[in-house]
N, C-alpha and C positions, 0 to 999 in steps of 0.2 A: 445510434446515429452513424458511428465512424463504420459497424458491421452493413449497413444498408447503403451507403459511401463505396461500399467495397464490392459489394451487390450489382451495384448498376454501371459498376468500373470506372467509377469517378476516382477512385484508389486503387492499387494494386498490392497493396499491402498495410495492415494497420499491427501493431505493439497494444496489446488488450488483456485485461485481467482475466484470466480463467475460473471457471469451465466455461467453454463454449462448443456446442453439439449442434451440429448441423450437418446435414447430407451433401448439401453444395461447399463447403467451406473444409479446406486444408490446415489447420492448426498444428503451430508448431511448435514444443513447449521452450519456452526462452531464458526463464528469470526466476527463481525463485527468492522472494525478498521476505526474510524478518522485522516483523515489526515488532514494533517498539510503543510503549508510550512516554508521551512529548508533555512535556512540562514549562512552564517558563522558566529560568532560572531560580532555583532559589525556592521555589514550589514546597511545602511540605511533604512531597510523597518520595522526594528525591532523600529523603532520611531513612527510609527504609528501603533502598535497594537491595534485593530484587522487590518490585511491591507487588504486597498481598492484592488480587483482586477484589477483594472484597472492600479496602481502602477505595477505589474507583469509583463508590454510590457516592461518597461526600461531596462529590466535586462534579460541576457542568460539564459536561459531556460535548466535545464539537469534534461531528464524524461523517460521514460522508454520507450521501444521501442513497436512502430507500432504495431498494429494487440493483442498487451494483455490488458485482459479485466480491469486489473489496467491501465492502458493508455488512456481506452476506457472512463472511469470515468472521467476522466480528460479534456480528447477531447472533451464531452459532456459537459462539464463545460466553455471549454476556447472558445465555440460556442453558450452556452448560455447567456455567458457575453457579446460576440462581442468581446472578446480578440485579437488583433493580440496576437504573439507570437514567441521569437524568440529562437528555438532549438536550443541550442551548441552542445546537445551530447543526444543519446538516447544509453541504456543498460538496460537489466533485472537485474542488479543485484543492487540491493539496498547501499552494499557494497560499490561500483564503486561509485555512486551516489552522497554520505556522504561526501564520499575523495574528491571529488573535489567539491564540495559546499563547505566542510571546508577551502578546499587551495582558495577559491573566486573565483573560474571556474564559475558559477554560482548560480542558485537558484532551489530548486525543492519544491516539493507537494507529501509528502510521509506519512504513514501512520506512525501516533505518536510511535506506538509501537516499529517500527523497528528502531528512532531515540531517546527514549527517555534517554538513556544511555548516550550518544553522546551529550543531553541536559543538564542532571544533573552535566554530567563533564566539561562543557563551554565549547565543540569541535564545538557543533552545536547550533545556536538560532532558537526558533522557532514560530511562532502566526499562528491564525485561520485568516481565511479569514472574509471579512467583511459582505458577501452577505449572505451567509449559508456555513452551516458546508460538507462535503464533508465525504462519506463512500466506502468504499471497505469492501465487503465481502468474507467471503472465507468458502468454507466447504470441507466436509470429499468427495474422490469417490472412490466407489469400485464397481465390477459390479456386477450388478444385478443379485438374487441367492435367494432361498429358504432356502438356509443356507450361514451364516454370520457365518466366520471364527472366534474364541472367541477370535485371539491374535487383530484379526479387530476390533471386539466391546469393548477390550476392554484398547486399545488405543484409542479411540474415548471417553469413558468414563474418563479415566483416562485426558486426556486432557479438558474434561469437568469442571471437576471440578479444575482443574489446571489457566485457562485461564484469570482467575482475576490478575495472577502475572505476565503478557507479555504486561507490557507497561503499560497499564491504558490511563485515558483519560489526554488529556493534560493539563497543572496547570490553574486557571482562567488565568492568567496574560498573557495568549497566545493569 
């Protein structure tokens, strides 16, 4: 939606999870975030930090929905492990997500940044996985042009140097 937004110049720029490959499109790498999985407090999986993957089948699964390249990271991961996996709920909105992992709907795998608030305040518990660490990246796209709009470049700079205070990495004890 927000690439086609951007297409027909309704936007001049969108903040998008990676890969994105196009001929008309300028992509510009932004963000690379660690994810984490999200537990309500108190959870049983928060006893074995780091958790084994394999712990992950017991429990409802709320992840983001089909066909996004956050999802895609994940799908690749829950196929390298040999994960079954058992979906409760798929949504893009991270949001949605949080709330019901916190209410004990399930368990998800989201990027530290967007939970790390939600961590510091005990809404949410969180640990690394035990096999390797897990990345989603994201960057800048606007399309492709001999001239770069200056309010573009310089949103893209200003969040540059910005991007050290949207999250951080997760504490050791995750």
């Amino acid at each position: 939606v927000l690439l086609e937004r951007v297409r027909r110049h309704e936007l001049d720029l969108a903040l998008l999870t990676l890969p994105i490959v196009a001929d008309d499109l300028q992509v510009v790498p932004a963000l690379k975030e660690e994810m984490v999985l999200v537990t309500a407090p108190g959870h049983p999986l928060m006893r074995e930090r780091p958790v084994a993957p394999k712990s992950l089948s017991r429990f409802p699964l709320i992840t983001y929905e089909s066909g996004s390249n956050t999802r895609r990271v994940l799908d690749e991961f829950f196929v390298e492990e040999q994960l079954p996996v058992r979906i409760a709920m798929e949504t893009e909105n991270v949001e949605i997500i949080k709330a019901m992992v916190g209410n004990g709907l399930g368990v998800s795998i989201v990027p530290f940044a967007a939970a790390a608030k939600d961590v510091r305040a005990k809404r949410l518990a969180c640990a690394r996985l035990k096999s390797r660490r897990l990345y989603r990246e994201t960057g800048w796209v606007h399309l492709k042009s001999d001239y770069v709009p200056r309010a573009v470049s310089e949103v893209m700079r200003v969040f540059d140097l910005m991007k050290d205070r949207f999250g951080g990495a997760p504490p050791r004890s995750a």
